[in-house]
C-alpha positions in Angstrom: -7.0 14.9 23.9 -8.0 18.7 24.2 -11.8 17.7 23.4 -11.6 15.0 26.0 -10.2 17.1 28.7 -12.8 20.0 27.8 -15.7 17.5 28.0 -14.5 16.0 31.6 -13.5 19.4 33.2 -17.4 20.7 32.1 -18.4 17.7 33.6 -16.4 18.1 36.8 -17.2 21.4 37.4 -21.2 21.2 36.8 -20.9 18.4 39.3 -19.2 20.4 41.5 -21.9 23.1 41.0 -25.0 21.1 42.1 -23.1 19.5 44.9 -22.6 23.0 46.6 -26.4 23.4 45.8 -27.2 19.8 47.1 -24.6 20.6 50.6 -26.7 24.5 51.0 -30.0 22.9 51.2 -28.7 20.1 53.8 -27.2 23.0 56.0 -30.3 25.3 55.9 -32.2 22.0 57.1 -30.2 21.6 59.7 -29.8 25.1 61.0 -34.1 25.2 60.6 -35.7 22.2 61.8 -38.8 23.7 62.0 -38.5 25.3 58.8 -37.9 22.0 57.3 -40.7 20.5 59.4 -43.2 22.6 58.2 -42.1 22.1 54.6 -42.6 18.1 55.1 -46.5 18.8 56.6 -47.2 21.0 53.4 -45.9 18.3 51.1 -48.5 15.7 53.3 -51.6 18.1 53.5 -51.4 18.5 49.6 -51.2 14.6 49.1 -54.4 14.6 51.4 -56.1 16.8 49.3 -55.2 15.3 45.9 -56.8 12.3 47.6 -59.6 13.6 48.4 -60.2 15.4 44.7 -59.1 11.4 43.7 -62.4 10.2 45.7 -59.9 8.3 48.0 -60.7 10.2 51.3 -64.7 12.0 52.1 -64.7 15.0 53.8 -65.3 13.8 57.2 -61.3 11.6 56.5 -60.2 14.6 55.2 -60.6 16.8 57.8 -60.0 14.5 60.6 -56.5 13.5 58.7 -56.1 17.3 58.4 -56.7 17.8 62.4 -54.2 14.9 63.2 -51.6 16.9 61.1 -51.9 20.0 62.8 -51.5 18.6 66.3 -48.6 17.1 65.2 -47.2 20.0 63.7 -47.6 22.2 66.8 -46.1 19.4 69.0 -43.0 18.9 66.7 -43.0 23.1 66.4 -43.0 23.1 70.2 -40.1 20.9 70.5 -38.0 22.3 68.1 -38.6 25.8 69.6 -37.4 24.6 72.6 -33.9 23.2 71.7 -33.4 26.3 69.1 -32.0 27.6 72.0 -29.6 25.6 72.0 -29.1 25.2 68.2 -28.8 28.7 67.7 -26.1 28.8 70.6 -24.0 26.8 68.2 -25.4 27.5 64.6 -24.6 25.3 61.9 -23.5 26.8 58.3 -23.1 25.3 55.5 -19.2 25.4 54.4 -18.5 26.6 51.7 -18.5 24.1 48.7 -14.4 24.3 47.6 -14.9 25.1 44.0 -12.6 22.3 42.0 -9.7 24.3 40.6 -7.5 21.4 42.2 -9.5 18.7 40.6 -9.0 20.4 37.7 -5.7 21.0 37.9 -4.5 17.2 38.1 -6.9 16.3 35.6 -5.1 19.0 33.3 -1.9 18.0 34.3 -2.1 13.9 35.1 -4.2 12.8 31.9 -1.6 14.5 29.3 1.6 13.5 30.9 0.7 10.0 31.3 -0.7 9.8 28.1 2.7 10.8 26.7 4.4 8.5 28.9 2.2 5.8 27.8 3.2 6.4 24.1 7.0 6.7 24.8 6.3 3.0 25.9 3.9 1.1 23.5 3.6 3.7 20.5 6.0 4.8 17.9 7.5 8.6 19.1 9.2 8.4 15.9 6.4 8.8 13.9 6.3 12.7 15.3 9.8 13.2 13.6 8.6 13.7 9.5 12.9 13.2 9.1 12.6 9.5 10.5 9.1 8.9 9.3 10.6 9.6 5.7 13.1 7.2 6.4 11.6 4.9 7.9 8.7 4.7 4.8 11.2 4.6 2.5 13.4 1.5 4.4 9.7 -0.4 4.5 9.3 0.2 1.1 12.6 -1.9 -0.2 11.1 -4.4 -2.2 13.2 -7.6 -1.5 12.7 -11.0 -2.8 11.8 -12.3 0.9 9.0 -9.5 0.7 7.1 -10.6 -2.6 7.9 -14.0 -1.3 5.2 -13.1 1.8 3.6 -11.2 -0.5 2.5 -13.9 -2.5 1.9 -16.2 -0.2 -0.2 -13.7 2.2 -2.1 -12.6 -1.3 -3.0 -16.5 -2.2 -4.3 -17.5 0.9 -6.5 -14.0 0.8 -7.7 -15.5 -2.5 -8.7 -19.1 -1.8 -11.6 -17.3 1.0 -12.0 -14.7 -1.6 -12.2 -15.8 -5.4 -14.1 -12.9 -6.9 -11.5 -10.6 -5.8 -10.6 -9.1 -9.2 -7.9 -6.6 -7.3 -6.5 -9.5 -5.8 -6.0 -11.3 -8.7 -4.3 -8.3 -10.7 -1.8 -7.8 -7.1 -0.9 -11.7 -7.2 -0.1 -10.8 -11.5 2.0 -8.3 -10.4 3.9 -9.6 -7.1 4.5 -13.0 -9.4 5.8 -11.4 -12.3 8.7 -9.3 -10.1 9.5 -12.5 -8.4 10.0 -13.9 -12.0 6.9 -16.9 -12.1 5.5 -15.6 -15.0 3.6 -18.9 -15.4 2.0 -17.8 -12.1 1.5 -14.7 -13.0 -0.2 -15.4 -15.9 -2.6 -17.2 -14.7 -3.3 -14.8 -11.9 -3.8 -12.2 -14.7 -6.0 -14.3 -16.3 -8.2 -15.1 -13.8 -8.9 -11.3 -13.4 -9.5 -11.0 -16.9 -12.7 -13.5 -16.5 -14.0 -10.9 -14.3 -13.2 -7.7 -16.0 -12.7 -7.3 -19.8 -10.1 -4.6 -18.9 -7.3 -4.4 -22.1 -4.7 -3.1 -20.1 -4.8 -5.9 -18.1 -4.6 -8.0 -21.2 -1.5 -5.9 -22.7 0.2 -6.6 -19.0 -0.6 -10.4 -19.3 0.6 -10.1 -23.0 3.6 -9.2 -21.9 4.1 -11.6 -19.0 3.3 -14.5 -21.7 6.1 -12.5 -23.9 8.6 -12.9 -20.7 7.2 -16.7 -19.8 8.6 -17.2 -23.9 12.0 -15.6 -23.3 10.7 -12.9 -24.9 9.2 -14.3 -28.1 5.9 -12.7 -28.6 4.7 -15.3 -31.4 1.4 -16.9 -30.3 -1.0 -15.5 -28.3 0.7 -12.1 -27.0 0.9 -11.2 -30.5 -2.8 -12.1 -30.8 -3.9 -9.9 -27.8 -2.1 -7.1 -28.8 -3.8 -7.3 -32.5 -7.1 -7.5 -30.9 -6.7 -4.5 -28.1 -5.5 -2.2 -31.1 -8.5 -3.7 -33.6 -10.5 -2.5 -30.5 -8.9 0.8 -29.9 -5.9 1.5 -32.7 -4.8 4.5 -30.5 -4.1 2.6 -27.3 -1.5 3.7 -26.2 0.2 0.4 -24.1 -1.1 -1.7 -26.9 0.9 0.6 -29.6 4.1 0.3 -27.0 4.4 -3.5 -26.6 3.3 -3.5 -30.1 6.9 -1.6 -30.7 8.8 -3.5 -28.3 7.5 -6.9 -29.8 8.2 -5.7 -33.8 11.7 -4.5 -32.4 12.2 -8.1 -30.6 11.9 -9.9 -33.9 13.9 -7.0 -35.8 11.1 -5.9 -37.7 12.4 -2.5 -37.1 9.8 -1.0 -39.7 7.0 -2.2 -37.8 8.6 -1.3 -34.6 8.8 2.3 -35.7 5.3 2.6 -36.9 3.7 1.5 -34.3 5.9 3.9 -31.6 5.2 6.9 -34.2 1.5 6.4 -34.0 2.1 6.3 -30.1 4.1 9.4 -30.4 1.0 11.0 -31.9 -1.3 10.5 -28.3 1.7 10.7 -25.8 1.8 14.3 -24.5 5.3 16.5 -25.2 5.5 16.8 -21.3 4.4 13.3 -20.7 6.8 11.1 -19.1 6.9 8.4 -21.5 7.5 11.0 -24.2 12.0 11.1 -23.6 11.6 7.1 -24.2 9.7 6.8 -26.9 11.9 9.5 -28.8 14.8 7.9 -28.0 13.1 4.0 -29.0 12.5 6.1 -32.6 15.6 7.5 -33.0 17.3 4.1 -32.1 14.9 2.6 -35.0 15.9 4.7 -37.5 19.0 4.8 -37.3 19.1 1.2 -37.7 16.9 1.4 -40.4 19.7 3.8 -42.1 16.9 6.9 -41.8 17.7 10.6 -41.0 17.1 11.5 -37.2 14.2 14.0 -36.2 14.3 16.0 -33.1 13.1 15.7 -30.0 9.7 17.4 -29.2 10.5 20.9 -27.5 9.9 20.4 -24.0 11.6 22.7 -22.0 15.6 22.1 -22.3 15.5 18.6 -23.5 19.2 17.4 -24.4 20.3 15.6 -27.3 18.9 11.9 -27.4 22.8 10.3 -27.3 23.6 13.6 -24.7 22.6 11.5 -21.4 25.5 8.5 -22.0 28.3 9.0 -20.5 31.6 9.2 -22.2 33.4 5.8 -21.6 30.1 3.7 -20.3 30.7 0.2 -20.6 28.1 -1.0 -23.3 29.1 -4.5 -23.0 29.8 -7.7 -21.8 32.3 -10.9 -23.1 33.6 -13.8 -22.3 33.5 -17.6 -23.4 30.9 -20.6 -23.1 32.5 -24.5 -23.1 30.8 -27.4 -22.8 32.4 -30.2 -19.9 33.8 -33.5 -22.0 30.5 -35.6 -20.3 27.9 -33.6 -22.1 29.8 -33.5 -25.4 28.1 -36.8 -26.7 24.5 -35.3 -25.1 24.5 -32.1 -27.1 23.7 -32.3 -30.9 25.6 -29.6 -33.2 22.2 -28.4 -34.0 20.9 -27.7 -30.9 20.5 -24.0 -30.4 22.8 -21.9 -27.7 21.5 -18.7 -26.3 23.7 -16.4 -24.7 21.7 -13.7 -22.7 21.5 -11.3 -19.9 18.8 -10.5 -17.8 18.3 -8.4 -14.8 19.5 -9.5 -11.3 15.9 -9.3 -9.9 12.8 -9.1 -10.7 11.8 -9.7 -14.5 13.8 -12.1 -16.6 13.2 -10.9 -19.8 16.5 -10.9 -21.7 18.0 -7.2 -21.7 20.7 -8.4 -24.4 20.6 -12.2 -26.4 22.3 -14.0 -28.8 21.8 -16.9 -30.8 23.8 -19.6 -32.4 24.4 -23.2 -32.3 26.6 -26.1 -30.1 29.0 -26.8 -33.3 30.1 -23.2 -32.4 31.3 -24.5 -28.9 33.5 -23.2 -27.7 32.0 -19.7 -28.2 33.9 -16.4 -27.6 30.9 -14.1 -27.0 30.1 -10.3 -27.1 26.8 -8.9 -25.0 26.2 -5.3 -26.3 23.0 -2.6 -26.9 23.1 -3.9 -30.6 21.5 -7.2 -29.3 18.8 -5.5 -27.0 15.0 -7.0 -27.0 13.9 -3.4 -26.7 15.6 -0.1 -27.4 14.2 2.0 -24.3 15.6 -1.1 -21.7 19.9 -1.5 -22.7 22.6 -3.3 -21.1 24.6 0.1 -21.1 21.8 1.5 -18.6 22.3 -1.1 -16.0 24.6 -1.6 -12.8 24.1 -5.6 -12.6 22.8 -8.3 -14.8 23.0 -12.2 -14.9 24.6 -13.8 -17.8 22.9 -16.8 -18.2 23.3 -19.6 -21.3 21.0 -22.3 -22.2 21.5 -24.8 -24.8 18.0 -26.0 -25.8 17.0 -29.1 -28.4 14.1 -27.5 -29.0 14.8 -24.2 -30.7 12.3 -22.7 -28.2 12.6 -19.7 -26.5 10.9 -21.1 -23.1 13.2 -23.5 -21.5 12.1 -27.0 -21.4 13.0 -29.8 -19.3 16.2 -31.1 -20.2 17.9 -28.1 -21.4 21.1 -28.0 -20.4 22.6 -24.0 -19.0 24.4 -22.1 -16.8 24.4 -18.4 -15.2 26.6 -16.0 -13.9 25.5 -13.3 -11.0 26.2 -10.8 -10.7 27.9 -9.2 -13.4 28.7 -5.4 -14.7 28.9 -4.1 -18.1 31.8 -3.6 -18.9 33.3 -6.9 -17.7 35.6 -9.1 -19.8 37.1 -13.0 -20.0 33.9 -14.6 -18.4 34.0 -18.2 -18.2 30.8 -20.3 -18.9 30.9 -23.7 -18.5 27.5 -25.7 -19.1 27.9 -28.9 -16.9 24.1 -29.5 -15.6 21.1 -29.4 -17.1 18.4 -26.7 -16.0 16.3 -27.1 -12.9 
């Protein structure tokens, strides 16, 4: 605004500058006629003779044009001189040209406050307030389900016009895989994948194939981990799900190879580095080894110091099965018990695993039965106990499965009831 009103008041006041000049010349005319008379038969004798040097006019036209002139100049003079008389009786001056300090006033004055006014209307004052600004990014940040709902439709439209979008492509992964479509999301993933050979990208689609499994990584997540780490064995997201995935199937001696080779590249003030201590010292102690210490960095507490005293580490209750599906369900069909967050990703945080001819089943959610040691049912405020009986013996539901789930639920809570009645959607 300051560099606009700078450039207009310049403006404004040269005008006003050559209009003074413009108004002084007009007045002196009219206060002089024969001044300005005389000044007209110049300008016309000097056209005659640049028309004579032009070979327009011979000598004898130019000097009878030249003769003509003068007659009429001393007729015009002899006018004029006799109503100067009267002119000079009542002189004319030129008034002085009002310099624009008004003009410039208003513009100073008009152009700010109704530019403010304007914004008070149509813009948003309280973006000048950094307090409300603050808040107001962090309330439009709140990831809800309704947002990744638009978000995912807004990003797949975007696609169809746009196919080679490989950004795209990895946003739709990742808005899909927090909404919990992980067979969406992996294909999303992979279609980025056939435009850049990226391998974190593949470790990220590994593990959305993991959590499209129920968390089984047998197949082909297992097989793009082992080819990322061929690649590069010091990968460092490779050498994590590779940890979390030998943990998963309580291969706790893989598990803890793999994380100590990642503790090797992870900086001590990295981050990631209090996790992956604490996923180590969880693996050895289950594998009956002595703990190390945490890396020195800075005041660093005890791996068991950040638990509160009394946290509730776990969940328990019963699962029945309703008298109609009693003939439907075969003693060897498998029952998983599990949690899983309340949004977002579905990978089991806790699971167990038995059969129907243990219906009815008094059950016990704890850390014990975590899928990996750095995400615990202790360290969350909500989950959703969920059961699934499955024919199969497959991790990944299938059609006809029959299940129920519970939402939401805190650790800590006791006596839930479970009763499978209908079969999956």
């Amino acid at each position: 605004m300051a560099v606009v009103m700078l450039v207009l008041s310049l403006a404004l006041w040269r005008g006003s500058q050559q209009g003074a000049r413009f108004a002084a010349h007009q007045v002196e005319a009219l206060n002089d006629p024969a001044t300005a008379n005389a000044a007209v038969y110049r300008d016309q004798l000097a056209e005659l003779d640049r028309e004579f040097v032009l070979g327009n006019l011979n000598y004898e036209e130019l000097k009878t044009a030249r003769d003509e002139l003068s007659q009429r100049l001393l007729v015009d003079v002899g006018a004029e001189a006799v109503a100067a008389p009267v002119a000079a009786s009542q002189p004319l001056t030129a008034m002085p040209w009002r310099k624009p300090w008004l003009s410039l006033g208003l513009l100073l004055f008009v152009v700010p406050v109704s530019s403010l006014l304007m914004y008070s209307v149509w813009g948003q004052p309280e973006a000048l307030d950094p307090l409300a600004l603050t808040q107001g990014i962090d309330a439009s940040n709140e990831v809800t389900p309704e947002k990744l709902t638009e978000m995912a439709t807004a990003l797949t439209r975007r696609l169809q016009d746009e196919p080679n979008n490989m950004d795209g492509w990895v946003m739709l992964g990742r808005v899909q895989r927090a909404r919990g479509h992980f067979e969406e999301s992996a294909e999303a993933y992979a279609k980025a994948l056939a435009m850049s050979r990226d391998d974190n990208l593949s470790i990220e689609r590994a593990e959305v194939l993991a959590q499209k499994n129920g968390g089984s990584f047998a197949g082909e997540p297992w097989a793009i981990i082992q080819r990322v780490l061929t690649a590069d064995p010091h990968h460092l997201n490779a050498l994590f799900l590779a940890g979390s995935a030998s943990y998963a199937e309580l291969n706790f001696r893989s598990a803890l190879r793999f994380w100590e080779r990642a503790r090797e590249v992870v900086p001590a003030d990295s981050p990631d580095a209090p996790e992956l201590d604490r996923a180590i010292a969880e693996t050895r102690d289950k594998m009956g080894l002595p703990a190390i210490p945490p890396r020195a960095v800075g005041a660093e507490v005890p791996l068991q110091a950040n638990k509160a005293p009394g946290a509730a580490t776990s969940i328990s209750g019963r699962v029945t099965l309703v008298k109609e599906l009693k003939g439907l369900v075969a003693p060897s069909d498998t029952v998983f018990v599990y949690a899983t967050p309340v949004t977002g990703s579905r990978m089991p945080i806790a699971i167990l695993r038995t059969t129907a001819d243990k219906l009815p089943l008094d059950f016990v959610l704890d850390d014990s039965m975590a899928m990996s040691p750095t995400t615990k049912l202790s360290d969350m405020d909500e989950v959703t106990v969920r059961v699934r009986i499955s024919k199969s013996g497959q991790a990944t539901a299938q059609p006809g499965d029959y299940g129920v789930s519970l939402t939401p639920v805190k650790p800590g809570s006791k006596g839930l009831n479970l009763m499978v009645r209908d079969t999956l959607p």
